[in-house]
N, C-alpha and C positions, 0 to 999 in steps of 0.2 A: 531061045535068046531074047525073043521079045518078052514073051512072060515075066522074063527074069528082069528086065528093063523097066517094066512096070511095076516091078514089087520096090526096083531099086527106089523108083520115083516117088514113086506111096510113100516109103519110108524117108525119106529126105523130107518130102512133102508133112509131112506128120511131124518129124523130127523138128521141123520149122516153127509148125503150131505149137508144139512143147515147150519150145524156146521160146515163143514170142508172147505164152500167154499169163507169164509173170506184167508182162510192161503191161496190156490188155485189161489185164484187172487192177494194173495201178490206175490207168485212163479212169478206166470203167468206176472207180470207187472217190473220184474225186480229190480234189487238193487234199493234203497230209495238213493238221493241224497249224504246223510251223509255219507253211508256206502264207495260211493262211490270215497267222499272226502275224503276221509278219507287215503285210500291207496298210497302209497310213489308215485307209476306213475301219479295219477291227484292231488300231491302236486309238482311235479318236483323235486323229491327225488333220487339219486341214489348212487351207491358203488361205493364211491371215491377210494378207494383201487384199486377196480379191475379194475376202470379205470387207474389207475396209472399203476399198473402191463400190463395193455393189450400196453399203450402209450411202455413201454422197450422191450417187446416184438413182437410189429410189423414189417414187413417188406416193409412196403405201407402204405401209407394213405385208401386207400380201406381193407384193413387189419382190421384199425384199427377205421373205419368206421363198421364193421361186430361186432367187437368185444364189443365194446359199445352197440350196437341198439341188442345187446344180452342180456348186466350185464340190459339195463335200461328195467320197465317195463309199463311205460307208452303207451299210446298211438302212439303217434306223432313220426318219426325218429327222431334220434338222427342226425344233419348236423352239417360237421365242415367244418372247414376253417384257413389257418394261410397265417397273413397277418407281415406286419413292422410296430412294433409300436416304433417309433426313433430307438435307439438303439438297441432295444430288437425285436426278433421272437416270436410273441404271438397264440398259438394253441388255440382254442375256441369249446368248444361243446353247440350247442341250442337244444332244442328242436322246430320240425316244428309246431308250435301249428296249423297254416292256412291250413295245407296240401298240400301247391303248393311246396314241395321239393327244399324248396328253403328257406335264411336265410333273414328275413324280423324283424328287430329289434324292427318297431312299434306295430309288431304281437306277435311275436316268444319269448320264453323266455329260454336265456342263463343257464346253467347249470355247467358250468365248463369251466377255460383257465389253459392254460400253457405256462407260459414264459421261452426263454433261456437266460439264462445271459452268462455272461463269464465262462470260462474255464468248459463248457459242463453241468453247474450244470441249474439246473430247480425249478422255485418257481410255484406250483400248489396250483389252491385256489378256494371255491366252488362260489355259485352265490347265488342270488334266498335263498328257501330253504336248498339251501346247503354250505351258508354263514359261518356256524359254522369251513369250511374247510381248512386246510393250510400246506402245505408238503412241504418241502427242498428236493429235491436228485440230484443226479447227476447218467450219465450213461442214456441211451435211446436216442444214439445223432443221429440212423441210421433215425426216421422218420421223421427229422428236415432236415436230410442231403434232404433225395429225394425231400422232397416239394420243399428246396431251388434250387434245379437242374432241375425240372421241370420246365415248361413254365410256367411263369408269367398268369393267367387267365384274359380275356376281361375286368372282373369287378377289376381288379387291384389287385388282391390277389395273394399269391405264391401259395392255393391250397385251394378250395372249390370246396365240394361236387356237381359234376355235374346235373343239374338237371333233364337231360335225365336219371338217377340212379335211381331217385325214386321207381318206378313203382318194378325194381329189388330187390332193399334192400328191398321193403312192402314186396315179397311174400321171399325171402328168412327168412324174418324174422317169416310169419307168420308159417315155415315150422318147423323151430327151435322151436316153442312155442308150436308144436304138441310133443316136445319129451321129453325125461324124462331128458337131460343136462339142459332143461331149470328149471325144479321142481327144480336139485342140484345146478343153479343157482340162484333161489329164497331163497332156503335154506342158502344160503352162506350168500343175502343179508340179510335175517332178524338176522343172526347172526354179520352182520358188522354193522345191528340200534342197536343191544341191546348192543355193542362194544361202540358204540359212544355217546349213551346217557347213559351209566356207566361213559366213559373216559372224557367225555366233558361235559356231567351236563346240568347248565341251559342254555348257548348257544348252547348247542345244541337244547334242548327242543322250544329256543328261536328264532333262526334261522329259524326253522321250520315252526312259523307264519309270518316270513317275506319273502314274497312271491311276486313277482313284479306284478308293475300293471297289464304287458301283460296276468299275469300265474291267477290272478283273475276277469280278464274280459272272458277270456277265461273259466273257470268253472261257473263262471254267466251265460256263453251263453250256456253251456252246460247242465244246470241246467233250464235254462225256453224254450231249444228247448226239452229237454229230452234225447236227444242223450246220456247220460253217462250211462244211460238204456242198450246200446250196446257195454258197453268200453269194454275192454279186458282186465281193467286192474286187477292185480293179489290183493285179500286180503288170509291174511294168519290166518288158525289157529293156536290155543296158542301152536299147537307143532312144525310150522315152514312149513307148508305142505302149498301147492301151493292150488289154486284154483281159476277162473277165476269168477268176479262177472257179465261177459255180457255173452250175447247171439247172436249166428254166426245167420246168416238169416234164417238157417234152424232151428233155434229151438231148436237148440245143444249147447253146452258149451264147450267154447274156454279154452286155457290153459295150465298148466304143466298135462302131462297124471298121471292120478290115482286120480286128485281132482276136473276132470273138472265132472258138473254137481249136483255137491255136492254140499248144503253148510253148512257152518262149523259157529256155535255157537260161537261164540267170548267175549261175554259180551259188553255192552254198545250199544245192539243195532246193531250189522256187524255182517257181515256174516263168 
C-alpha cells in the first residue's frame, strides 16, 4: 500500500510539473511582443508636463538632459540639442533609437521641441506619439541663455548632447531606475496618461497611433530580433505601480524597486 502511495504521489507530482510548465516557459521566455508594445517607452510616449516643469527649472543643458532620461521610460537616451531655426531658438528631445549617442534623424525618433519666440515666451509641442501636445508659457529663459553662450558645436549647433556622454547618462540612468524616485516617477506618469486622455479625448487616443516611420521600424526590428525580450521598459498595473517587463542578464528584473520581478495582471493580455 505504501508503494502504491508513492507511485500515486510521483504521479500527481509529475502531473503537476506537466501542467505548470507551459506558464514556466511563458515566465521563462519573457514579455510577448504586444505586451511589450504596448508600454508608453516602446511607443515613444512621455510626461510632457514634467518635461516642461524640468526645461524652467534647469540650470544646464546637462541638468536637463538628466532630468528627462529620468521622467522618460523607454529604452534609448533621451539626446537634445538646440539649434537656429530662422528666427527662432528651437530646443529638441529624440530618442536614440540606434544606440550610438548620438541624434541621427534617419534613425532616431524626435519626441518633443521647444521654440523661443520673443519676449521670453515658449511654444512646446509633442512629435511622434506625443502629437496630441501643445503648451504656451513663458519664463525658463536661463537654459536658452547658456546654450546660446556656449560655444557653437562642430556640427553647427548652439548645444548637443556630446557623444562622449553616452556611456555616463546609460549608467546614471540605469542607477536611478534601481530606486524608488523612479516608481514615484512612473506613478506621476500614469497619472499625466489618464490626465490627457480624459483632457484631450480622441487626439489623444489618436496621436498615440501616429508614430513615425523611424519609431515603427524600430519596433519591427525589435520584434523579429527579440530583443524587447530584454527592454527595461516599464508596464504598470491597474493601480499605478511600476514594474519592469525585461530581464537584466543575470536573470533578475530591472525596474522601479518593489515591482521588479513581479508581474501584474493587467487584462488584455499585459502584464
Amino acid at each position: 500500500m505504501g508503494k502504491r502511495r508513492f507511485k500515486l504521489g510521483t504521479a500527481i507530482s509529475l502531473g503537476g510539473l506537466v501542467a505548470a510548465a507551459p506558464l514556466i516557459a511563458a515566465c521563462a521566455s519573457g514579455p510577448t511582443y504586444d505586451d511589450w508594445a504596448a508600454t508608453d517607452g516602446a511607443a515613444g510616449l512621455i510626461n510632457l508636463d514634467d518635461v516642461q516643469a524640468a526645461f524652467k527649472s534647469s540650470k544646464s543643458a546637462t541638468d536637463f538632459e538628466r532630468k528627462v532620461n529620468e521622467i522618460y521610460e523607454g529604452d534609448g537616451l533621451v539626446i537634445i540639442r538646440a539649434k537656429q531655426d530662422g528666427s527662432a531658438l528651437t530646443l529638441e528631445g529624440w530618442e536614440d533609437l540606434n544606440g550610438d549617442n548620438d541624434i541621427n534623424e534617419a534613425q532616431d525618433d524626435q519626441l518633443f521641441s521647444i521654440v523661443k519666440g520673443t519676449n521670453n515666451e515658449y511654444d512646446m509641442r509633442g512629435h511622434g506619439g506625443n502629437g496630441y501636445y501643445g503648451s504656451h508659457f513663458g519664463a525658463g529663459n536661463f537654459l536658452f541663455t547658456y546654450m546660446l553662450i556656449s560655444a557653437i558645436s562642430p556640427r553647427g549647433y548652439y548645444y548637443s548632447t556630446p557623444v562622449s556622454r553616452g556611456a555616463g547618462m546609460r549608467s546614471q540612468r540605469t542607477s536611478y531606475r534601481q530606486s524608488s524616485s523612479y516608481s514615484r516617477q512612473v506613478a506621476r506618469n500614469t497619472n499625466y496618461s489618464s490626465k490627457q486622455s480624459s483632457f484631450r479625448g480622441s487626439s489623444y487616443q489618436t496621436a498615440k497611433g501616429n508614430l513615425s516611420s523611424n519609431r515603427n521600424t524600430y519596433r519591427s526590428t525589435q520584434k523579429t530580433s527579440g530583443s524587447f525580450k530584454s527592454s527595461g521598459a516599464i508596464a504598470r498595473s491597474s493601480s499605478g505601480k511600476a514594474s519592469s517587463i525585461g530581464r537584466s542578464s543575470g536573470g533578475g528584473r530591472s525596474g522601479g524597486r518593489g515591482g521588479a520581478g513581479s508581474m501584474k495582471v493587467r487584462g488584455h493580455g499585459r502584464f
